[in-house]
Legacy VTK file of the C-alpha trace (Angstrom):
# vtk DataFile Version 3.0
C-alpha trace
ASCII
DATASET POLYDATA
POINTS 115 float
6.350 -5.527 9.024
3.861 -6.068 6.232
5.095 -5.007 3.120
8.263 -3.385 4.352
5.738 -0.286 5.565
8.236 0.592 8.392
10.938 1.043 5.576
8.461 3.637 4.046
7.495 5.543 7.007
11.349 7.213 7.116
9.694 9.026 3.687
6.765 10.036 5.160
8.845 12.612 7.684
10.478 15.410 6.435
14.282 14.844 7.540
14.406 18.013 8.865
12.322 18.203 11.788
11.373 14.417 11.719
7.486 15.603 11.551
5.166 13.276 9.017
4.203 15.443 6.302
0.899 16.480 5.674
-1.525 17.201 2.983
-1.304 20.677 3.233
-0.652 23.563 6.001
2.939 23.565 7.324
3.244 20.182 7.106
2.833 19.990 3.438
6.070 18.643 1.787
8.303 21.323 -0.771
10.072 19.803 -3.426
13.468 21.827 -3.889
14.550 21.331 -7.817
17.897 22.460 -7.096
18.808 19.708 -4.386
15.659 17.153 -5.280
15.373 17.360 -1.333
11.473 16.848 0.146
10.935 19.519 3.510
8.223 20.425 5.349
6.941 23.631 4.494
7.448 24.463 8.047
10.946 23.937 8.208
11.776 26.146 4.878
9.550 28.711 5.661
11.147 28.948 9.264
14.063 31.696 9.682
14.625 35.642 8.240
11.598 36.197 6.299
13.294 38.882 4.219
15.115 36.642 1.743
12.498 34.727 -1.069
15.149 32.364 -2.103
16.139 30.389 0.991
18.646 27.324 1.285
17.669 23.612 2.157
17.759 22.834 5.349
18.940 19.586 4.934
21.845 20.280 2.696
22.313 23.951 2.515
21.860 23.809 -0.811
21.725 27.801 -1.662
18.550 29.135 -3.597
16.884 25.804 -2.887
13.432 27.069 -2.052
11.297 30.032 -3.518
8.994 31.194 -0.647
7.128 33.581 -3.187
6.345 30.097 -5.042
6.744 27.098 -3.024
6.457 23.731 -5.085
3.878 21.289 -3.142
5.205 18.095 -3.827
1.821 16.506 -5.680
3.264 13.044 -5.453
4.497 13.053 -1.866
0.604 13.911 -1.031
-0.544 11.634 -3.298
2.187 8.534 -1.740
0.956 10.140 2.090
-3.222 9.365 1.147
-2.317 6.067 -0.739
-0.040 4.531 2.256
-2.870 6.185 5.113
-5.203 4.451 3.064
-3.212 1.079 2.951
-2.732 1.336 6.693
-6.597 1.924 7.289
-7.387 -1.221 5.479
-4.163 -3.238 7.008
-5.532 -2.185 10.415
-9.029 -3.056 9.509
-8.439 -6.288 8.334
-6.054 -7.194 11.182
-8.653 -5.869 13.583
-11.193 -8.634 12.150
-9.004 -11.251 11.833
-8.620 -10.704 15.617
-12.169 -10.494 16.283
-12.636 -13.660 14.122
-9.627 -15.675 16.199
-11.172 -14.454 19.477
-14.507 -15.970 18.557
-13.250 -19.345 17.341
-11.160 -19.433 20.281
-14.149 -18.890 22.734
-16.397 -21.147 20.469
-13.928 -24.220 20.142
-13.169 -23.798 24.227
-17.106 -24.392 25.017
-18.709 -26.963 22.121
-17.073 -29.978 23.976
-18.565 -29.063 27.544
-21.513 -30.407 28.554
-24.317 -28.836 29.925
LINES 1 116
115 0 1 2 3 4 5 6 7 8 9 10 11 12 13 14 15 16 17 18 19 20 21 22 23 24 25 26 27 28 29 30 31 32 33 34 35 36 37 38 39 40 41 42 43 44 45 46 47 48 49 50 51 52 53 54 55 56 57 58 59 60 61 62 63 64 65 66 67 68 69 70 71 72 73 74 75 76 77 78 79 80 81 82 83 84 85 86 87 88 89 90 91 92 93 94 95 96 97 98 99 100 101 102 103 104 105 106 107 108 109 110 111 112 113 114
């Protein structure tokens, strides 16, 4: 693919529940400072509500996440809006480069006919 954005896409999911992360809401990725791990919100917040420090749930890391203060990861969001934004433009120019190739194709097919 262009750029290697497939390779990139694996980071956009959190490895948990395999769900591309999301600005904010549950989807919004946590950073975990004990394990350096990247979930969904949805997936740490998920389980006995009673506990505030909960484990990763990709490595069972213990203590990895503080529901009382979950960390947003700024820079995930920020990689998620840059690389949506890429694809827009990727798409965008792909999609007129298309429309342009379609035209010449029709145009080149009927200049030699004659009327």
């Amino acid at each position: 693919t262009i750029g290697g954005m497939s390779n990139l896409s694996k980071f956009l999911k959190c490895p948990c529940c395999t769900m591309e992360f999301a600005e904010s809401g549950n989807r919004a990725p946590l950073h975990s400072f004990a394990c350096d791990h990247i979930v969904c919100q949805k997936c740490v917040f998920q389980g006995e509500m009673s506990n505030t420090m909960v484990p990763c749930p990709e490595c069972g890391e213990e203590e990895a996440f503080d529901k009382a203060k979950p960390v947003v990861s700024r820079s995930y969001c920020n990689l998620v809006k840059s690389i949506e934004s890429y694809n827009v433009r990727k798409n965008e120019r792909v999609s007129v480069r298309g429309d342009m190739m379609h035209l010449n194709k029709n145009n080149s097919g009927t200049s030699g006919r004659k009327g």
